[in-house]
N, C-alpha and C positions, 0 to 999 in steps of 0.2 A: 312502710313495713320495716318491721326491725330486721338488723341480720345475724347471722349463727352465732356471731361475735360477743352481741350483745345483748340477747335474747334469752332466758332460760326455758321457752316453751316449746316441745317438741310438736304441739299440737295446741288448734284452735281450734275452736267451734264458737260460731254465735249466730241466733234463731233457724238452725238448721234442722229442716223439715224434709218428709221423704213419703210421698203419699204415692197408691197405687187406680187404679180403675178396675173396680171388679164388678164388670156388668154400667147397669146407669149408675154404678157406688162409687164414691170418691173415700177411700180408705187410706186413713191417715195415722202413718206406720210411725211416724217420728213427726212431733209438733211442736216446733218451737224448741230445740236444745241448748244451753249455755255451755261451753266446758272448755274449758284449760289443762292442759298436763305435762307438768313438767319432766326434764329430763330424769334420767335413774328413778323419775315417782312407780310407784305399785301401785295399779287402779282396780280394785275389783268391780262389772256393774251387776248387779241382781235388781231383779224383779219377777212377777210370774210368766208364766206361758203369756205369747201377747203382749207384750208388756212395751212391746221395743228393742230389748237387748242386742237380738241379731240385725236391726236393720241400723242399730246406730252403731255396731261394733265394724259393719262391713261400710257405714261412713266414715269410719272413723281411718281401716287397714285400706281406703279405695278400693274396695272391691267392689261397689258402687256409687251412683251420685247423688248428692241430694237434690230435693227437688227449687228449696229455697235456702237462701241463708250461702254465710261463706265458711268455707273451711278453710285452715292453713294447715298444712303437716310437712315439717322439716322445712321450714321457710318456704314453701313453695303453697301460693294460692294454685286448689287442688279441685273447687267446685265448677262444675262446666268442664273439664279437661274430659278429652277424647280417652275410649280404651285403651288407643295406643299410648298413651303417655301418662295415662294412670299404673297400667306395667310397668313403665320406666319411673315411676315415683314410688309403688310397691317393691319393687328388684334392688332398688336402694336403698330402703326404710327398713323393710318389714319382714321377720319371719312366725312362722306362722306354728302352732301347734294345737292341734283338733281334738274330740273327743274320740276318734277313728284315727288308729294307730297308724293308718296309709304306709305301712311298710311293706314292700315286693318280697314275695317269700323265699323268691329263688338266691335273693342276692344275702350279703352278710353285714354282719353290722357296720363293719366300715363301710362296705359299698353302700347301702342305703343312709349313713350319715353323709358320705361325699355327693348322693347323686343332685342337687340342687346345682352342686355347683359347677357339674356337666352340661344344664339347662342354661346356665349363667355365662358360659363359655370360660370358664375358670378354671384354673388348674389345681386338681387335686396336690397339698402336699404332703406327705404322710406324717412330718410332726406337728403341724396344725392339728388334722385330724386326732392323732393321738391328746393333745393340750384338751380337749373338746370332749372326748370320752372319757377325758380323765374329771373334766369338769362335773362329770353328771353319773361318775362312779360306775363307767362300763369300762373301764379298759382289759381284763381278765375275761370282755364278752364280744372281744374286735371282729372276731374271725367266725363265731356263732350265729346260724340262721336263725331266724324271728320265732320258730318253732320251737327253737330249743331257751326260747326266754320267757321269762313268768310277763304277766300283762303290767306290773309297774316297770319292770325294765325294757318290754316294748314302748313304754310311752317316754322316757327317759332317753330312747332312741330317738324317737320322735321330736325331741326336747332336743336335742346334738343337731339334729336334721336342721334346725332351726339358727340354733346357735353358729352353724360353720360357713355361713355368710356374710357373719359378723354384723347382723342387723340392728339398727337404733333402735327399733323398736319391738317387742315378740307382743303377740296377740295369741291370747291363750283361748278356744274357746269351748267350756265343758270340760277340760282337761282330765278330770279325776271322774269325770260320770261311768267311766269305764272301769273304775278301780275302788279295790276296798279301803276302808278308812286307814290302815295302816300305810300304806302304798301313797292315795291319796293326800295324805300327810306330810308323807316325804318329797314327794313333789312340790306343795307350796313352799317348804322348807328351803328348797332349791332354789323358788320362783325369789325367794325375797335375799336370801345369799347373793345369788344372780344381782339385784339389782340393789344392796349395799355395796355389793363388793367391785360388782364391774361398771356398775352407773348404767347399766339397762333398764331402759323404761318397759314396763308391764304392762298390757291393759286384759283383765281378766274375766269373764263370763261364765256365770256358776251357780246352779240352783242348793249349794249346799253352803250355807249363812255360816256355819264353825270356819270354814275357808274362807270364806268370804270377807270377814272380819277380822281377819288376820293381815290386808292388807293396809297399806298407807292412808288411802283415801275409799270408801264406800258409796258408789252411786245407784241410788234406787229410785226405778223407773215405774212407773205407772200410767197405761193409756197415752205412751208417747212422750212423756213428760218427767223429768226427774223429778218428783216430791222431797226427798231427802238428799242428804251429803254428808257423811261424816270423816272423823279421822281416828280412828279405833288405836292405831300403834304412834302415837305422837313421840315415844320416843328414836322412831326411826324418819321422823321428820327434820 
């Protein structure tokens, strides 16, 4: 296996498959996946409901295991590893941003961007945090509860909440299903700033194709299966 040194792939996949049992059914969620993705790449995947999206994007962040096939993420062969040490491969890799804003209502914007890093046993420091808010155009909303923010600047929170781990990798998934096209907009706008500017790798999940296509690389999935592959922005390749 190669190593961090010499490698530009933050992730591997090859015939990675992820089926379930439902009843005497043998349901087959993911069949057969090829995928590469390089560092600072931008990946959107679409396809429909069904399709695979969520069970290959949670092979992808280890938030589950495949059933066949190997994966590598961050140089580390990741298929077969136990929950406990798929955590320790997620806590160092990945943060994470949902279509569910998951911000605690009581607390304020800084403390719901610092709190991951409580959970991490990490020490909050307040000019990080600030670099981080400034990153994603809250800093005028540090001390503001989630109530008092429109729904693209809770998710924009949500987006810092992510960033202040300093993850290789963000896993976006549905991001903008919660927000209008304007809002929506300015987020991917972010997503792809984020990873010309800082070399963050993206992998994104999105049933709205104008977004979708605005990434580096477009993977579309059907019945388990990528059918397609493109590269829509080739000049940020």
């Amino acid at each position: 296996m190669n190593t961090e040194t010499d490698n530009e792939y933050l992730i591997e996949a090859h015939g990675l498959k992820r089926s379930y049992k439902r009843g005497s059914e043998i349901v087959k969620a993911l069949d057969g996946v090829d995928l590469v993705i390089r560092r600072g790449e931008m990946i959107s995947i679409l396809g429909p409901s069904g399709s695979g999206k969520t069970t290959l994007i949670n092979l992808l962040s280890c938030l589950d295991t495949p059933t066949e096939g190997t994966l590598v993420v961050a140089w580390k062969s990741v298929a077969g590893l136990s929950e406990e040490n798929l955590v320790d491969v997620r806590r160092g890799v990945f943060g994470f941003v949902f279509q569910q804003f998951h911000l605690l209502p009581t607390l304020t914007v800084t403390e719901n961007v610092e709190l991951p890093l409580m959970f991490l046993g990490r020490k909050a420091y307040p000019e990080k945090t600030r670099e981080v808010l400034a990153m994603v155009a809250l800093t005028d909303r540090a001390n503001h509860l989630p109530r008092e923010l429109s729904g693209g600047q809770m998710q924009r929170v949500a987006l810092a909440r992510a960033l202040i781990v300093e993850p290789q990798i963000l896993v976006a998934d549905e991001p903008t299903g919660n927000l209008d096209k304007t809002n929506g907009e300015a987020i991917f706008a972010l997503f792809r700033r984020l990873a010309a500017e800082k070399g963050l790798t993206i992998i994104i999940t999105t049933h709205n194709m104008a977004f979708g296509y605005q990434a580096d690389r477009v993977i579309t999935l059907e019945d388990g299966r990528i059918v397609k592959e493109e590269r829509p922005r080739r000049d940020l390749l």
